[in-house]
OpenMM code with the backbone's topology and positions (N, CA, C; nanometers):
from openmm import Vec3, app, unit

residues = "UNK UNK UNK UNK UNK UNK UNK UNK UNK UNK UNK UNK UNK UNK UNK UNK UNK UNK UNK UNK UNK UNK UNK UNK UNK UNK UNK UNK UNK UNK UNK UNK UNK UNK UNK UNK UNK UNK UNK UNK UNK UNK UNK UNK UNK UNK UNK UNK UNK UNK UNK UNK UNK UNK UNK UNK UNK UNK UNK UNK UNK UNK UNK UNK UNK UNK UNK UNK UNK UNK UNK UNK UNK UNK UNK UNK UNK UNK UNK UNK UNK UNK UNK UNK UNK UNK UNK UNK UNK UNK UNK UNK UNK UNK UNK UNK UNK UNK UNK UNK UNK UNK UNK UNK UNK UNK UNK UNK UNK UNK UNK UNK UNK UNK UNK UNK UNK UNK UNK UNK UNK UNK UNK UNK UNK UNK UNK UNK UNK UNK UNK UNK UNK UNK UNK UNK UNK UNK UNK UNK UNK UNK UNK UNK UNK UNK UNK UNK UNK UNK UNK UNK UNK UNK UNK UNK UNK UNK UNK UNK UNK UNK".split()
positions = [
    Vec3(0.0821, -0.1188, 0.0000),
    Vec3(0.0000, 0.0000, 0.0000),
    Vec3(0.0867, 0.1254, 0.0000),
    Vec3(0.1991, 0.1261, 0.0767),
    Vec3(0.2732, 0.2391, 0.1085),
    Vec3(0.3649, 0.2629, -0.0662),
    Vec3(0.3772, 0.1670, -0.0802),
    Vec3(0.4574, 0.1760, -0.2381),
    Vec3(0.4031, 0.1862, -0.3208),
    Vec3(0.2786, 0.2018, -0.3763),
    Vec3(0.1809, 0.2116, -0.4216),
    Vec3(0.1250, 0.3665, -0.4139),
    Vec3(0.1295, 0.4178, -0.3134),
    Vec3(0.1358, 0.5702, -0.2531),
    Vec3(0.2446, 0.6210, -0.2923),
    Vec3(0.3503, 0.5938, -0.3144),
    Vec3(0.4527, 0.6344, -0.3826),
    Vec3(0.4414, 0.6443, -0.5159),
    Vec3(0.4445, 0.5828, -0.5447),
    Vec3(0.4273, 0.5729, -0.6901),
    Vec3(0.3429, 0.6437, -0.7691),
    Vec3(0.2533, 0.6292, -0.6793),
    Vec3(0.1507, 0.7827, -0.7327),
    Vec3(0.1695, 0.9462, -0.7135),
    Vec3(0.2303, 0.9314, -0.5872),
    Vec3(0.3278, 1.0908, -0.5670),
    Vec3(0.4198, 1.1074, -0.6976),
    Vec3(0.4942, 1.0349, -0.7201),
    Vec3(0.6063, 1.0060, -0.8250),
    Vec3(0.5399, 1.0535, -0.9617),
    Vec3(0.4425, 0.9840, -0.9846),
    Vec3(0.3770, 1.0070, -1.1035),
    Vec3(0.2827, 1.1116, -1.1376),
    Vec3(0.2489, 1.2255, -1.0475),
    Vec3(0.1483, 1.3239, -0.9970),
    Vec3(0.0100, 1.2676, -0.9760),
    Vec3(0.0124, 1.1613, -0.9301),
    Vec3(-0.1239, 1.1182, -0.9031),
    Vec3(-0.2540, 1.0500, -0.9908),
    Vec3(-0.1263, 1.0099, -1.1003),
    Vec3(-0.1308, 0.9235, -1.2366),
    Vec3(-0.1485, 0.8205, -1.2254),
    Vec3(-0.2573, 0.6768, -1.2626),
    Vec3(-0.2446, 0.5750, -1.2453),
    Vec3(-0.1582, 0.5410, -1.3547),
    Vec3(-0.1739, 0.6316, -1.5125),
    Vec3(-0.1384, 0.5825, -1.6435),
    Vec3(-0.1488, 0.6580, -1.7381),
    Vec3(-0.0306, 0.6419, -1.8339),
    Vec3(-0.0548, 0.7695, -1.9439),
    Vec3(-0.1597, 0.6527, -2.0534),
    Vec3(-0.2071, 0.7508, -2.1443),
    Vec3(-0.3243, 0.6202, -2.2214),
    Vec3(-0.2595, 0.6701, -2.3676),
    Vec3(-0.2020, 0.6293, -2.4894),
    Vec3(-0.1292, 0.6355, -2.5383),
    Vec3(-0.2088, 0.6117, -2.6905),
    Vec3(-0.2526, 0.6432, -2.8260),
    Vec3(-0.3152, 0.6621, -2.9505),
    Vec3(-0.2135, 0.4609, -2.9986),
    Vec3(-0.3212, 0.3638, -3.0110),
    Vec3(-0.3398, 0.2715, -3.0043),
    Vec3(-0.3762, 0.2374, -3.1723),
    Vec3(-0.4083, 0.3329, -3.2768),
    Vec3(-0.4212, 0.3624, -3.4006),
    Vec3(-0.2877, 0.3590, -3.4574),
    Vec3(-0.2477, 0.2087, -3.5637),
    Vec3(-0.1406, 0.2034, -3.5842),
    Vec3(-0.0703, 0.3491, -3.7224),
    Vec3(-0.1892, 0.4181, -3.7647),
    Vec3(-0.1443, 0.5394, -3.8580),
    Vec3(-0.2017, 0.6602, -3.8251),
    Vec3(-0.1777, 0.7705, -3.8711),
    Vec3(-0.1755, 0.9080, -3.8637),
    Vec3(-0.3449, 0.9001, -3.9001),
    Vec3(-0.4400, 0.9940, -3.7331),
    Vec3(-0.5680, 1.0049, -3.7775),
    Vec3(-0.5791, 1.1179, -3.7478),
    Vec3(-0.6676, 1.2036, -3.8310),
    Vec3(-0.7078, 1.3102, -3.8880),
    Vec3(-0.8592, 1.3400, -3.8284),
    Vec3(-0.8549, 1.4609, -3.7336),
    Vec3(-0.9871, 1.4652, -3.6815),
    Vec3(-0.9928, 1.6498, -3.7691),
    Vec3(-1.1207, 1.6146, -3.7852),
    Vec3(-1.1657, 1.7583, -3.8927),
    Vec3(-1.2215, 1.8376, -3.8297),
    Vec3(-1.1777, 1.9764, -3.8812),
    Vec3(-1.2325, 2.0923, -3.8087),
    Vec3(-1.3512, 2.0962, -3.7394),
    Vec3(-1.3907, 2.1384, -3.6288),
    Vec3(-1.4985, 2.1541, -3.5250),
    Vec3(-1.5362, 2.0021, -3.5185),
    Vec3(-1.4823, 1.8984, -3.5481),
    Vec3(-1.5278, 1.7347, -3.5200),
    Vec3(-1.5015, 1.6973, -3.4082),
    Vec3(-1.5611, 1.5747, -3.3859),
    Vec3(-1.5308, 1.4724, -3.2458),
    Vec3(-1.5200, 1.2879, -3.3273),
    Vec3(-1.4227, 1.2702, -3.2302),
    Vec3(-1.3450, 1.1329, -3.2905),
    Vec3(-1.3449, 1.0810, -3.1533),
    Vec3(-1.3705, 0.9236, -3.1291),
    Vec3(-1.3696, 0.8081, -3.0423),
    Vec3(-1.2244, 0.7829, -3.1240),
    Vec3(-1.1192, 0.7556, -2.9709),
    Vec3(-0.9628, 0.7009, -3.0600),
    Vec3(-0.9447, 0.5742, -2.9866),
    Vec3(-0.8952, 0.5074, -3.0165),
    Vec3(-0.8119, 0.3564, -2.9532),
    Vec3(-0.7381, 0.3878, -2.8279),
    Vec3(-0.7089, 0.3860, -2.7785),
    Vec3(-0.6014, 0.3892, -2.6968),
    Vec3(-0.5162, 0.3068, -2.6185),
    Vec3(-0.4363, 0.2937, -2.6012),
    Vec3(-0.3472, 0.1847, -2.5103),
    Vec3(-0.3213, 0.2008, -2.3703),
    Vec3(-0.3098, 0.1858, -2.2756),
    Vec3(-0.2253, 0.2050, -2.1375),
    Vec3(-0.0796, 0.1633, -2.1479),
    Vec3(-0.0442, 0.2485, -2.0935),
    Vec3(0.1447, 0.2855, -2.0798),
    Vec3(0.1575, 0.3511, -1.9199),
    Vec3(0.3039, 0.3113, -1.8653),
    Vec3(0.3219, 0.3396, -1.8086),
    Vec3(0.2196, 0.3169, -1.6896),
    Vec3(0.1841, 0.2176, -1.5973),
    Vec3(0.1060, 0.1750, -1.5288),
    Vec3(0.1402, 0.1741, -1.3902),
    Vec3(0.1093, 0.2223, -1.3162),
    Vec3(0.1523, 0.2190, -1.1535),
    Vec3(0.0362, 0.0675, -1.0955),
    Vec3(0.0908, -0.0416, -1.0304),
    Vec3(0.0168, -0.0936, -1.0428),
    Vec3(-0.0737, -0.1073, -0.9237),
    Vec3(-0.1654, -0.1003, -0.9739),
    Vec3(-0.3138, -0.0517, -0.8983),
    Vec3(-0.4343, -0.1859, -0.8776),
    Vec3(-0.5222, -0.1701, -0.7855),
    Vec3(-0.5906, -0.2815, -0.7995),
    Vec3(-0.7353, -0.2025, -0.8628),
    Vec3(-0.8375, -0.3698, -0.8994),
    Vec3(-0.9754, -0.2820, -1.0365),
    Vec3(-1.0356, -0.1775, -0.9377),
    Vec3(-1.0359, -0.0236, -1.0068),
    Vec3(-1.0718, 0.0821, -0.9507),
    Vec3(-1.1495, 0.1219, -1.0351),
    Vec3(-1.2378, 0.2717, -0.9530),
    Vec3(-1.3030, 0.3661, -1.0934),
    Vec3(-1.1849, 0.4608, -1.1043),
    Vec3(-1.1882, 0.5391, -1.2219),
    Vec3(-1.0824, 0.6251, -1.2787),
    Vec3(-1.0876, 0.7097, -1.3673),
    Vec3(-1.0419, 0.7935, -1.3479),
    Vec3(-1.0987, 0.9762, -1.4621),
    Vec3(-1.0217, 0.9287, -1.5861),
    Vec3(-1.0313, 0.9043, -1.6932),
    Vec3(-0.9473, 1.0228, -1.7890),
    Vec3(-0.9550, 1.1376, -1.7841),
    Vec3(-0.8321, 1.2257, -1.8327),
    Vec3(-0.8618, 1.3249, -1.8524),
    Vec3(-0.7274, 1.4121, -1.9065),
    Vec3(-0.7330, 1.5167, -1.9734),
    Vec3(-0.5807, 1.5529, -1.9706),
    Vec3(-0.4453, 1.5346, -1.8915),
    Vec3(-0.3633, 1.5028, -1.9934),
    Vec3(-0.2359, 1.4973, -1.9258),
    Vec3(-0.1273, 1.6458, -1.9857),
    Vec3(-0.0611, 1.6687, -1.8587),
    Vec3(0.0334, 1.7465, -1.9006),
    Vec3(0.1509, 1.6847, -2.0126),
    Vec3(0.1492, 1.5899, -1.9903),
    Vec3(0.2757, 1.4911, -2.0909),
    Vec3(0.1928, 1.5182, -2.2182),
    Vec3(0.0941, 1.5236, -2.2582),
    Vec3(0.0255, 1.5337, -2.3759),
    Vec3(0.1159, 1.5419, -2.5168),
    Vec3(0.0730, 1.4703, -2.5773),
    Vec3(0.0934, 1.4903, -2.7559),
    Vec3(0.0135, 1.5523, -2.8301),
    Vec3(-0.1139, 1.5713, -2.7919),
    Vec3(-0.2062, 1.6595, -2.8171),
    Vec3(-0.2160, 1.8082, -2.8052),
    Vec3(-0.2639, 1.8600, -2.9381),
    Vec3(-0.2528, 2.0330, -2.9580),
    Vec3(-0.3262, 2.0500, -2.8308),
    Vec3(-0.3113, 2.1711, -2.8101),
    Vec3(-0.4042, 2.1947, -2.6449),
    Vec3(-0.5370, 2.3151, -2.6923),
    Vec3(-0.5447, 2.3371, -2.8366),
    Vec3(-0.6689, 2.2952, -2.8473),
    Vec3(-0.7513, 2.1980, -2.8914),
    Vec3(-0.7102, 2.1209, -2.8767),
    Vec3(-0.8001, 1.9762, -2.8447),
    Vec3(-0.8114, 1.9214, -2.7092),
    Vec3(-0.9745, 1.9317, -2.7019),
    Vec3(-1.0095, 1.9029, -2.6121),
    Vec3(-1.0198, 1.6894, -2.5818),
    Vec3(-1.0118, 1.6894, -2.4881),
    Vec3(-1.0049, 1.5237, -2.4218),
    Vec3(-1.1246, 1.4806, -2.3427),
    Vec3(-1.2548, 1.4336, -2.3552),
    Vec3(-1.3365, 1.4611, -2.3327),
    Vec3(-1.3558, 1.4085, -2.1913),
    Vec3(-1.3656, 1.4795, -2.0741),
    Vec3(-1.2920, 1.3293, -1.9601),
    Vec3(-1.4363, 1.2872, -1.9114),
    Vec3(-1.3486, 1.1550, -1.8539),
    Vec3(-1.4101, 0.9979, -1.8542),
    Vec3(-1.4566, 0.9333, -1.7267),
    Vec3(-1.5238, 0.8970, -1.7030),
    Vec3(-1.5084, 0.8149, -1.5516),
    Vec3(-1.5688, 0.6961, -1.5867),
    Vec3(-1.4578, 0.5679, -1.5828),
    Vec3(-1.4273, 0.4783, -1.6112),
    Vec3(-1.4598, 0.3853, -1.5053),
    Vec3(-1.4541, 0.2403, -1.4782),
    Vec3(-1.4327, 0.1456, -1.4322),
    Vec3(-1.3194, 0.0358, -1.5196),
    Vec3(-1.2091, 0.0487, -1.4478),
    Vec3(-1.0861, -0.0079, -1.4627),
    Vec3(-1.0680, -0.1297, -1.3969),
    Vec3(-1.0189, -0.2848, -1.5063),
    Vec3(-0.9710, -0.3895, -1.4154),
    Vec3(-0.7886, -0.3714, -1.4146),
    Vec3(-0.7634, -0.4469, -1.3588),
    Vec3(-0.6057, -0.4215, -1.3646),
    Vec3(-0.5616, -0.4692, -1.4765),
    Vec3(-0.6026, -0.5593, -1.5133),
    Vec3(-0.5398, -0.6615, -1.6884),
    Vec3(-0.5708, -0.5680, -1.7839),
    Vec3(-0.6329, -0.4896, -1.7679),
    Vec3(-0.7252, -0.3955, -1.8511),
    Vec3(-0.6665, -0.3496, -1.9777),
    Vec3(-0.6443, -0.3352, -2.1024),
    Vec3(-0.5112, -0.2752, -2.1887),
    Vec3(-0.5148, -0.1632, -2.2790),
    Vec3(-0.6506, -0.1723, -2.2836),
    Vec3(-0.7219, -0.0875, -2.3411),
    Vec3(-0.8237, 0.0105, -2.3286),
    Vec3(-0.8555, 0.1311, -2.4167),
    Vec3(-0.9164, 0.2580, -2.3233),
    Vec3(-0.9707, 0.3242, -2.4575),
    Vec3(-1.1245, 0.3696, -2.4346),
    Vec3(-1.1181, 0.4514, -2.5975),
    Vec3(-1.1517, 0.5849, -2.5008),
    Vec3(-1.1016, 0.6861, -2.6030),
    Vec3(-1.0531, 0.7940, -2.5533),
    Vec3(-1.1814, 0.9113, -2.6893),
    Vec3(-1.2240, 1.0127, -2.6332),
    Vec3(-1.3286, 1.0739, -2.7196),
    Vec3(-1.1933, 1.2112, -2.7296),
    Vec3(-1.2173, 1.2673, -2.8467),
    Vec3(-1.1261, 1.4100, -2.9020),
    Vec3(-1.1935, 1.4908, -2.9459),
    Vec3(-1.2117, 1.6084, -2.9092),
    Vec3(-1.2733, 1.7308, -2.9769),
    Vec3(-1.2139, 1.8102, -3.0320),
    Vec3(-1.1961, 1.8459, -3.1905),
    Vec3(-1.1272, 2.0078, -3.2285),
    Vec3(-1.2051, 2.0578, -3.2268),
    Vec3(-1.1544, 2.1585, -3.1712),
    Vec3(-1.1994, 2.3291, -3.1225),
    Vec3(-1.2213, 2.4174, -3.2026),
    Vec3(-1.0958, 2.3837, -3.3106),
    Vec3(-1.0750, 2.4990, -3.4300),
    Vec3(-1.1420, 2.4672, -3.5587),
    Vec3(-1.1116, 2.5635, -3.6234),
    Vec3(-1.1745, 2.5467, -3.7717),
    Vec3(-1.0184, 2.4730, -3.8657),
    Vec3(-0.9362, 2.4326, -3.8028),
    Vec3(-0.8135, 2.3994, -3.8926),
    Vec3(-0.8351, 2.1868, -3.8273),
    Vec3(-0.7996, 2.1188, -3.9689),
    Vec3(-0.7772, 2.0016, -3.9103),
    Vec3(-0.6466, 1.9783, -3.8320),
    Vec3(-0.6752, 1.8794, -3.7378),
    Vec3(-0.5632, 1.8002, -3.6677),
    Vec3(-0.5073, 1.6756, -3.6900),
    Vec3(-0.4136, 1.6385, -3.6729),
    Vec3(-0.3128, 1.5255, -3.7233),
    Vec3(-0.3369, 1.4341, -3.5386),
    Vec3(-0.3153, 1.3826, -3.5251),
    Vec3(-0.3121, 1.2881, -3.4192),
    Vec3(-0.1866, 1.1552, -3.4451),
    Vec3(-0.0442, 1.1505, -3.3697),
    Vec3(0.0143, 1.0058, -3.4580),
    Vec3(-0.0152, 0.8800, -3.3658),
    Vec3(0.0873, 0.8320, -3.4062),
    Vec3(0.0387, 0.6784, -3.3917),
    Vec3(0.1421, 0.6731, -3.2472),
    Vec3(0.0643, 0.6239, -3.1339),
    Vec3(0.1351, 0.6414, -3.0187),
    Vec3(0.1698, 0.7646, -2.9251),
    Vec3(0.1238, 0.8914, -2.9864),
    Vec3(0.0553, 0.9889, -2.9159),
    Vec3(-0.0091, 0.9881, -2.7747),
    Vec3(0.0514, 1.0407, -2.6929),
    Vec3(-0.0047, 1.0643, -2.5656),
    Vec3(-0.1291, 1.1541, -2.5651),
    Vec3(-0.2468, 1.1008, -2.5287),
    Vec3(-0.3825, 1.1250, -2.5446),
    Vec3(-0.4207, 1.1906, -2.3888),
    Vec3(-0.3961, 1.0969, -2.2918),
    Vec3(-0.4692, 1.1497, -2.1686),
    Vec3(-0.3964, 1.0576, -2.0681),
    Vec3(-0.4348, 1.0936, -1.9112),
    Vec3(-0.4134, 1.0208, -1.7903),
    Vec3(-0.4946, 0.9698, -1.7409),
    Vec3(-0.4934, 0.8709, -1.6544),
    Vec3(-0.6122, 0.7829, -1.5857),
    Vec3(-0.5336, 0.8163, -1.4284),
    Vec3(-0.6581, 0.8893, -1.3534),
    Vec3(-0.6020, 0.8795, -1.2374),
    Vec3(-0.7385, 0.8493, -1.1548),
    Vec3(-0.6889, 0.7897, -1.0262),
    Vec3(-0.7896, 0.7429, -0.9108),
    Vec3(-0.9032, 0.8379, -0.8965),
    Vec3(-1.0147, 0.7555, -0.9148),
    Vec3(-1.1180, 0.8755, -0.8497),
    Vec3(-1.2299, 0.7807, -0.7417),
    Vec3(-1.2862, 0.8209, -0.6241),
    Vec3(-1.3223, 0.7391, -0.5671),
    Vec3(-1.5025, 0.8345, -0.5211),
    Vec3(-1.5709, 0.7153, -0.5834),
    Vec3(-1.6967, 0.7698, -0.6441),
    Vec3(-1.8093, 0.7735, -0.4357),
    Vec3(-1.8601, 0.8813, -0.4351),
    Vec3(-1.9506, 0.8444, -0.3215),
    Vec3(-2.0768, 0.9237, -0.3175),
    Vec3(-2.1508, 0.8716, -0.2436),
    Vec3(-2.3218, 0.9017, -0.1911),
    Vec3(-2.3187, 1.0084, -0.1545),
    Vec3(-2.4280, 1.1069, -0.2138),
    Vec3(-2.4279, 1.2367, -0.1545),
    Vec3(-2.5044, 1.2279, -0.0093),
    Vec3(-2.4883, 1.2840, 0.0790),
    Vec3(-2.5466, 1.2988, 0.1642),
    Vec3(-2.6688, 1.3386, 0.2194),
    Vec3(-2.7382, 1.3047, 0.2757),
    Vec3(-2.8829, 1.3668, 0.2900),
    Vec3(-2.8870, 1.4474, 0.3695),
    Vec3(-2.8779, 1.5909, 0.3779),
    Vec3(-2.9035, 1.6787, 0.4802),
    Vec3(-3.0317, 1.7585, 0.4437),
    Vec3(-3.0460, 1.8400, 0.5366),
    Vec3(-3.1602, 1.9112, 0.5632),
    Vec3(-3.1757, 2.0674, 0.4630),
    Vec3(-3.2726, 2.0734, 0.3911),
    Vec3(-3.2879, 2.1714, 0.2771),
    Vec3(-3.2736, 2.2773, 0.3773),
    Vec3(-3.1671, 2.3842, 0.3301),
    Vec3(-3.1745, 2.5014, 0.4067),
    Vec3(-3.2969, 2.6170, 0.4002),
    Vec3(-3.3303, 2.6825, 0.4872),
    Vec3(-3.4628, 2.7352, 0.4517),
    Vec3(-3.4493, 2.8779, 0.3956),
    Vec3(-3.2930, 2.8874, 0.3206),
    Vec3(-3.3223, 2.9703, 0.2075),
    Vec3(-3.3853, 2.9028, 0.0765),
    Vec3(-3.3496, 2.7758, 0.0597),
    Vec3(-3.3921, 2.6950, -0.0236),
    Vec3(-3.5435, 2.6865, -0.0470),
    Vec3(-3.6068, 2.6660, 0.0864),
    Vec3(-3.6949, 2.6398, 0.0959),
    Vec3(-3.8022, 2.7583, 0.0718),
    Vec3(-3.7273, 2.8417, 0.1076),
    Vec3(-3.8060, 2.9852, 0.0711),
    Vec3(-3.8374, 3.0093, -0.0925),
    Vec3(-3.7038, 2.9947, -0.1451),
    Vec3(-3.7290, 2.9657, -0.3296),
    Vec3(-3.8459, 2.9273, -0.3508),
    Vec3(-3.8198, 2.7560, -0.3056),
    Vec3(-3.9013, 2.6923, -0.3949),
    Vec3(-4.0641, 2.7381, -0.3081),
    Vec3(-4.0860, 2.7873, -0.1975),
    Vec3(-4.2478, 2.8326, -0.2284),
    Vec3(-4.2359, 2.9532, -0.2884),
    Vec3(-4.1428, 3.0258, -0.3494),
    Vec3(-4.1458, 3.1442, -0.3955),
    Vec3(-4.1957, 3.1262, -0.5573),
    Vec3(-4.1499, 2.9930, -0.5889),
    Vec3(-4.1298, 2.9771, -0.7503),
    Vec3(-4.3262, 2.9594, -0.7914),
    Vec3(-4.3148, 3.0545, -0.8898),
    Vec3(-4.4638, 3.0402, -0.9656),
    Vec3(-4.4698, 2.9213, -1.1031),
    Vec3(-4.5136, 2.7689, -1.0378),
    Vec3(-4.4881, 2.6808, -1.1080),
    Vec3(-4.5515, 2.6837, -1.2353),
    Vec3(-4.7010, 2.7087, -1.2258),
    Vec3(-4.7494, 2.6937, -1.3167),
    Vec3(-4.9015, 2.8072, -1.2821),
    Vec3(-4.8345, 2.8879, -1.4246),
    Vec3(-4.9246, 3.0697, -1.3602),
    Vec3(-5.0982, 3.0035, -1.4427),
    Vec3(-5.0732, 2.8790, -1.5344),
    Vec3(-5.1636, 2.9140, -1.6046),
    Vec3(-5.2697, 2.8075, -1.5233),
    Vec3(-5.2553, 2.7202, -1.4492),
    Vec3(-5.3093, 2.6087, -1.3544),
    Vec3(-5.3529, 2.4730, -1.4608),
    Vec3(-5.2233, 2.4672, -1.5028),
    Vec3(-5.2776, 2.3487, -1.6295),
    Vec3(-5.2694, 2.2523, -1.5393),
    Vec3(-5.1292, 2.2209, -1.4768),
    Vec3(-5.1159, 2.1219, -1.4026),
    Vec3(-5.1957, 2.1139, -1.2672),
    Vec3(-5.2378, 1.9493, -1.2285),
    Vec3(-5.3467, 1.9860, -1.0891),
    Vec3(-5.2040, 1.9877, -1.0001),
    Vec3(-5.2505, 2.0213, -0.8610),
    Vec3(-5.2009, 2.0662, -0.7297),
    Vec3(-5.1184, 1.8814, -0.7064),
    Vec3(-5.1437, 1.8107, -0.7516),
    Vec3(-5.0276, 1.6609, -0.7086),
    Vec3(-4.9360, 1.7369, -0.8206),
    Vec3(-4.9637, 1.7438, -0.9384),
    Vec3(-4.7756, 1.7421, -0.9967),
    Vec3(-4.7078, 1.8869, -0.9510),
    Vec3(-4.7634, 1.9559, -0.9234),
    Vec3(-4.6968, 2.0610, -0.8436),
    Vec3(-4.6580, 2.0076, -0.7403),
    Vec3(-4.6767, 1.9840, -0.6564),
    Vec3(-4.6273, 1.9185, -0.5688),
    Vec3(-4.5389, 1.8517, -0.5784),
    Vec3(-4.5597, 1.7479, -0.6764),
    Vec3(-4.4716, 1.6274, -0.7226),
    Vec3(-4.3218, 1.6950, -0.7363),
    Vec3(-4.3745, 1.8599, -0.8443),
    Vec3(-4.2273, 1.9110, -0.8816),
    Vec3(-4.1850, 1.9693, -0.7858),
    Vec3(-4.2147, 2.0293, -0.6884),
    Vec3(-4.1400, 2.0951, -0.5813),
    Vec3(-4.0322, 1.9977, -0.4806),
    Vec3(-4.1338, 1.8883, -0.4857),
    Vec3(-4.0591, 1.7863, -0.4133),
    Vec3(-3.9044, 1.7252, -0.5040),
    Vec3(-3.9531, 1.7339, -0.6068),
    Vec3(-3.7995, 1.7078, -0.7048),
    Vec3(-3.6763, 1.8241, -0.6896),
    Vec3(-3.7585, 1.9069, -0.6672),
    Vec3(-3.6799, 2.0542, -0.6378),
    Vec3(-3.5995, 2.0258, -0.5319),
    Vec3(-3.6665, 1.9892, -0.4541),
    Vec3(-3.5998, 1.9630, -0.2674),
    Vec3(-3.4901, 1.8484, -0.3125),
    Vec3(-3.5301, 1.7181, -0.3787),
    Vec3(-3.4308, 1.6605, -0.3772),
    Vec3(-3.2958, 1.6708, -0.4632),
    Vec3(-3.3096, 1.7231, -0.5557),
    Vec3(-3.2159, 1.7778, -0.6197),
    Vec3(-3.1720, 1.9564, -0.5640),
    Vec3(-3.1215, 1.9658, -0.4760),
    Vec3(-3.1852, 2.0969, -0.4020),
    Vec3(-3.0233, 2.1308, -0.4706),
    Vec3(-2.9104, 2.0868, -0.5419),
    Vec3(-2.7730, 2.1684, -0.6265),
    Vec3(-2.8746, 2.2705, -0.7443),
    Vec3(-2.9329, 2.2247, -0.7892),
    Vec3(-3.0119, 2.2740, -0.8868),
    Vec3(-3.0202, 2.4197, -0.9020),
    Vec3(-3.0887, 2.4579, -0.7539),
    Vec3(-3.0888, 2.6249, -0.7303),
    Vec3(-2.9768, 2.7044, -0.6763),
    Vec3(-2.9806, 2.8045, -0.7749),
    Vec3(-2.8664, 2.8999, -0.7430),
    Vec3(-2.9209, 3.0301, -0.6167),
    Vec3(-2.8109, 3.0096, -0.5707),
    Vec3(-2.8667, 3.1033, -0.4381),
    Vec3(-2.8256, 3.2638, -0.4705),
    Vec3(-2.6400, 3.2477, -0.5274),
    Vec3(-2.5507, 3.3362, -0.5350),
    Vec3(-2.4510, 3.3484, -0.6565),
    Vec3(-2.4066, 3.4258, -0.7402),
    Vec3(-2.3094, 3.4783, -0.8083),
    Vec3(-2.2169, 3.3569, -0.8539),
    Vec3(-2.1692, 3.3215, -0.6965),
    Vec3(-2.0886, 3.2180, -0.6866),
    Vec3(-2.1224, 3.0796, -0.6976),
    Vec3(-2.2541, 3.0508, -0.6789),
    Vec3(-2.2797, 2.8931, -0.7346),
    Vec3(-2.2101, 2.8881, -0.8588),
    Vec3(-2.2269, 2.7449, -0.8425),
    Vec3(-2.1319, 2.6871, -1.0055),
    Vec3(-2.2767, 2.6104, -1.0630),
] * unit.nanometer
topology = app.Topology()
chain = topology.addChain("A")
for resn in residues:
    res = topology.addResidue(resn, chain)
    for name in ("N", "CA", "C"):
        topology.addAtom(name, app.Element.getBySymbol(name[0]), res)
C-alpha cells in the first residue's frame, strides 16, 4: 500500500498515461469529435478501480483539443481505453500513432449525503410560480417541488454557485 502511494506521488497522481493505439496518422476535422483507440502505458500498479481520464500534461495533443474526460471502471489486466477528441478549431488536426492522449487517475466515487434543505432553499421553492396558467393539478406541483428539494444543487442562491 505504502509503495503504491509512492508511486503515485512520483507520477502526480497518475495511475497511467493512455497512449493513440491507431497504428497510422488520424485526422480529426475541423470543429469534429473522434472516439480514438487507446493503449495504457506506463502503469503504476493498482488494484480494479473507478478512474478519470482526462488531460495529461505529458500530452501529444494540440491543447486545443479538447479530451473529453471519462469516468471509467478499470480492471487491472485492462489494456485498453477509448478515448473521445474534440477540435476546437476550424483547422484540421493530425493525431500520430502512439501519441499521448490522456491520464487515468484514481477517483473514488460516493453518496451524496442527505441533509436538511436550508430554509433559504426552501423559501425559493415556495417562492417559484410553477405553473401561472393552472394546467397542471395541485399533485404534480407538488410532485415538482418535491424534485426541487431533492435535487436541491439545482438552485442557485448566489453569483458564486457553479
Amino acid at each position: 500500500m505504502v509503495i503504491r502511494e509512492k508511486d503515485l506521488k512520483k507520477n502526480k497522481d497518475g495511475i497511467a498515461i493512455i497512449r493513440c493505439a491507431v497504428p497510422n496518422k488520424v485526422l480529426i476535422k475541423q470543429n469534429g469529435c473522434l472516439e480514438l483507440n487507446g493503449y495504457i502505458d506506463r502503469t503504476v500498479n493498482y488494484p480494479d478501480i473507478t478512474a478519470l481520464l482526462q488531460e495529461s500534461e505529458h500530452s501529444n495533443v494540440p491543447s486545443y483539443v479538447d479530451v473529453t474526460p471519462a469516468v471509467v471502471n478499470v480492471k487491472s489486466d485492462q489494456t485498453n481505453v477509448i478515448v473521445t477528441l474534440s477540435n476546437l478549431t476550424t483547422n484540421t488536426v493530425v493525431i500520430l500513432p502512439k501519441a499521448i492522449l490522456c491520464e487515468r487517475q484514481p477517483v473514488t466515487v460516493t453518496k451524496e449525503e442527505n441533509c436538511t434543505l436550508s430554509t433559504e432553499h426552501e423559501k425559493i421553492i415556495d417562492k417559484l410560480n410553477i405553473d401561472e396558467h393552472r394546467i397542471s393539478s395541485t399533485e404534480q406541483r407538488e410532485k415538482l417541488k418535491d424534485l426541487l428539494r431533492t435535487h436541491k444543487d439545482i438552485l442557485s442562491t448566489s453569483e458564486n454557485d457553479i
